[in-house]
C-alpha positions in Angstrom: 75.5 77.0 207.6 74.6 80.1 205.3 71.6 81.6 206.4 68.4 81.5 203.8 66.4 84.1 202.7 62.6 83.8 200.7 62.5 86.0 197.4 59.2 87.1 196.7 58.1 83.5 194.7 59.2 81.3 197.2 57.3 83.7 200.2 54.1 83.2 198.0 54.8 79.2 197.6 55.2 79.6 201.4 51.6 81.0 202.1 49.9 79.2 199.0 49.5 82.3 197.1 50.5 83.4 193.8 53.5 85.9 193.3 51.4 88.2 191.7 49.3 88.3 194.7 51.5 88.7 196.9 53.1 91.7 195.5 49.9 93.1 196.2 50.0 93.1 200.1 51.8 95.4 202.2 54.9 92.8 202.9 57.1 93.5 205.8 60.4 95.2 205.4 62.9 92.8 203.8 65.5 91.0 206.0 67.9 91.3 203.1 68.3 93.0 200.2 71.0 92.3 197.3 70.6 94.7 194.5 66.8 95.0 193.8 66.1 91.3 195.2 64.3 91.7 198.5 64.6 88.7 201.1 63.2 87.4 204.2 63.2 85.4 206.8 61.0 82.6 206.7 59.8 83.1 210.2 59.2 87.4 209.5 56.8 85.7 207.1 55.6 83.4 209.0 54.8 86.0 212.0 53.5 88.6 209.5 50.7 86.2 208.2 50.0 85.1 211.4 49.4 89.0 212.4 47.8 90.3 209.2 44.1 91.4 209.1 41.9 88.4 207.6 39.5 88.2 204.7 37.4 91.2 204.3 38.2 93.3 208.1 37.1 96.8 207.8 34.5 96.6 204.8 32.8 94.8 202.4 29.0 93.7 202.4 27.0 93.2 205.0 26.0 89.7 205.9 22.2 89.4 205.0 20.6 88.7 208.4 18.3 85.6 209.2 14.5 86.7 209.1 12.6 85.8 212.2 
């Protein structure tokens, strides 16, 4: 059985985002590469986004604290 690689679309399908925003996250280096077409792995996806930063780590606005 061939092996099977995610393009960039299908990676974003993969972790419910849209192409366009996935292109702008620092991917992991491609498993694969034909040409220009980058491919990976669906588990090296799988264990980036399980390892990348969340939502707003390192910055953003304060939360407003509870008065008391």
């Amino acid at each position: 059985m061939a092996t099977e690689y995610l393009g960039v679309k299908q990676a974003a399908e993969r972790l419910g985002i849209t192409s366009g925003g996935l292109l702008n996250l620092k991917l992991p280096e491609p498993d694969a590469t034909i040409g220009r077409t980058r491919g990976w792995l669906p588990e090296t996806i799988d264990e980036w986004n399980a390892n990348r930063p969340g939502r707003g780590v390192g910055g953003g606005r304060p939360r407003k604290r509870p008065k008391e």
